[in-house]
Phi, psi and omega in degrees: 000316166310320187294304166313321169280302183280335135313309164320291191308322158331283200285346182277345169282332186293334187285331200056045186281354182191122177339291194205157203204139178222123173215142184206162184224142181237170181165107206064066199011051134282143170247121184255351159208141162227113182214173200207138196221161191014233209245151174273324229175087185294329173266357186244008172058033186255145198272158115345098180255160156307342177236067096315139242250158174197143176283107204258348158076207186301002152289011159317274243286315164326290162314292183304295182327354214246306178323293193306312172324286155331308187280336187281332164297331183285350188103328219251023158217168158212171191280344177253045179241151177294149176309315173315326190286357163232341178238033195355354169280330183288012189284355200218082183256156171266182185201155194261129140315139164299332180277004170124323199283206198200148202229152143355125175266159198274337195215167182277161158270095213272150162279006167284338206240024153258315173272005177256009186026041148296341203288345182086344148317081177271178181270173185304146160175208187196057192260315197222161164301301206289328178306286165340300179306315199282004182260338179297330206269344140321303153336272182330291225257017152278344203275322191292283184342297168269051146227013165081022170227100204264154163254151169270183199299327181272334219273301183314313182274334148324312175268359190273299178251057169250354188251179201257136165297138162321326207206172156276108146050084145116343207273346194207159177247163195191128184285128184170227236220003173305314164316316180292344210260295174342297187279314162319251225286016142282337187287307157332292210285318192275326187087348176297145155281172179303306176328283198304333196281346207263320170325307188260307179288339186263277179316281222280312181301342173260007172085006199258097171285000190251341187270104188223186166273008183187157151231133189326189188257305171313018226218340214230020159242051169252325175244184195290152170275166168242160169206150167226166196255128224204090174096348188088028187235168153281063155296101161327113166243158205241003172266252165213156161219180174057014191074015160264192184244188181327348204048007184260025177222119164323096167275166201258326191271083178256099182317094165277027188237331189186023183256019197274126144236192220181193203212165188270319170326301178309303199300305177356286179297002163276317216269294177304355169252011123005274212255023155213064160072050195049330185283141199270123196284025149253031253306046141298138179238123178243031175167125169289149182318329181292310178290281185347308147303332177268317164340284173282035178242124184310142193230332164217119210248129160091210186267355157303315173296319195261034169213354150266008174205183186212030204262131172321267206333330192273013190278149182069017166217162179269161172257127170281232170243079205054055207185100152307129186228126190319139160197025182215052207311316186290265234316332160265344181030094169217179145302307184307157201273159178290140201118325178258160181210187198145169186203175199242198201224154138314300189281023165102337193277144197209158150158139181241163198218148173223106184257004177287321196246006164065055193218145168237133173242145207216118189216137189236149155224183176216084169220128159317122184070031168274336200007253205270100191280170129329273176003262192330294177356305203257312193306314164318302181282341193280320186280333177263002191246352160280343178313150178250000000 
């Protein structure tokens, strides 16, 4: 498997799918491969390390749903409670009409339809009026950041619900800022800032010590740069996006959708205790089998699923709690057993979880708008097909 992988890695940099590339593969807590190819920081001629630092974007939303999980073994939630009973702006959300106006919404907004990205809450773009408001309202929160009044996590879910839902509730899945509500209402339940509950119940008991909302200054000739691909060449980009800031500063706006970074070695110790029942292979349990099991249980499904959304990476699978989960094997033509799920980053961060063969695989770049690579693709079946 090593000769195969680290062939992959070769050609596909050559290819120029990516600056620099770090991929591992675990299993039954082993690492049967770690390996690493070009530049972390092209201009500053710094190599690809195994602790290199990486913007990991939406693989955040794993962790959080891990979050939510946790306070629902605790009592002090349940997936079926309204948003409203911890965030009190979600009691009166509106929905956007075809014709432009906006209506009542007919049903509460639940925190399942949060961990099911059901909320009707999309990310910026300019496709629909609600997409159209929420890029405005992303706007609103760059100008406040470089005027040196950034909003924080709760600043964030106030202002998120005000704007009119796509849809009712429940009724459609639709990709988009739910995770971030999320980290407001862990905040809400705990009295925690998001930083501190994920610090202390997640991170420090799994050893990830690299995983944070920023990286420290001591910290930073670890991390990684971004690109984007642009003409079929790799232009370095330095900007911000989605309302976070450079990440080399502690923000008061700690993102539970995309604000993480993290190392594939750290994420390891997330993604394996996945993918053996919550226990961690420092055999800390930071989530019972029964939540892992509900993560990874499809919640939206079937041609409901496939006709609400159209992204390649999603064929042959279903949606969890923030998590795609295999359930078509010919449909993505793959290998993986029905059953693994996991979810990728904007810039390209992938890792899939297996708990049937008890394996996790992790492959981070940093290029914009990479989301699911060939790489990944190809790395996969080369990995289930060495399996013993």
């Amino acid at each position: 498997m090593q000769t195969e992988l680290d062939d992959l890695l070769r050609r596909s940099l050559a290819q120029g799918e990516y600056a620099g590339a770090v991929a591992a593969v675990y299993q039954n807590g082993e690492c049967l491969y770690l390996g690493t190819a070009g530049d972390a920081d092209r201009e500053a001629g710094r190599a690809m390390q195994p602790d290199t630092i990486f913007r990991i974007y939406s693989m955040t939303k794993p962790v959080t749903a891990a979050a939510v999980l946790q306070l629902t073994e605790r009592g002090l939630l349940h997936p079926d409670m309204p948003v409203s009973e911890f965030l009190p702006e979600f009691a009166s959300l509106r929905v956007c009409n075809p014709d432009g106006g906006t209506h009542p919404a007919s049903a509460p907004l639940r925190i399942q339809h949060l961990l099911n990205m059901q909320s009707g809450m999309p990310y910026p773009n300019c496709g629909t009026p609600a997409e159209c408001a929420v890029s405005s309202f992303f706007g609103q929160m760059e100008a406040a950041r470089i005027a040196g009044k950034p909003y924080s996590t709760r600043d964030f879910c106030r202002g998120i619900s005000e704007i009119p839902l796509a849809f009712e509730p429940g009724t459609h899945w639709l990709y988009g800022t739910s995770a971030d509500v999320l980290g407001g209402l862990v905040e809400a339940v705990t009295g925690q800032s998001y930083r501190d509950y994920l610090r202390e119940h997640i991170f420090l008991p799994l050893g990830m010590e690299d995983t944070d909302f920023y990286v420290p200054p001591e910290k930073q000739n670890r991390f990684a740069a971004a690109y984007d691909r642009q003409d079929g060449a790799l232009v370095r980009d330095d900007e911000c996006y989605l309302g976070l800031n450079d990440q080399r500063t502690l923000p008061t706006f700690c993102s539970g959708g995309a604000g993480l970074t993290s190392t594939v070695t750290d994420y390891a110790q997330f993604a394996q205790a996945l993918a053996n029942g919550g226990i961690a292979p420092n055999g800390t349990r930071i989530l019972s089998r029964a939540s892992v099991d509900y993560i990874r249980t499809p919640q939206v499904t079937g041609e409901r699923f496939r006709q609400d959304q159209d992204w390649d990476s999603l064929r042959g699978y279903d949606y969890g709690a923030l998590v795609r989960v295999l359930t078509d094997r010919a449909g993505f033509g793959t290998l993986a057993n029905p059953g693994e799920f996991g979810w990728d980053g904007w810039t390209g961060t992938y890792f899939c979880t297996d708990p049937t063969a008890h394996l996790s695989i992790l492959f981070f770049i940093q290029r914009i708008n990479a989301g699911t690579t060939n790489a990944v693709k190809l790395m996969r079946n080369i990995v289930y097909a060495h399996l013993k």
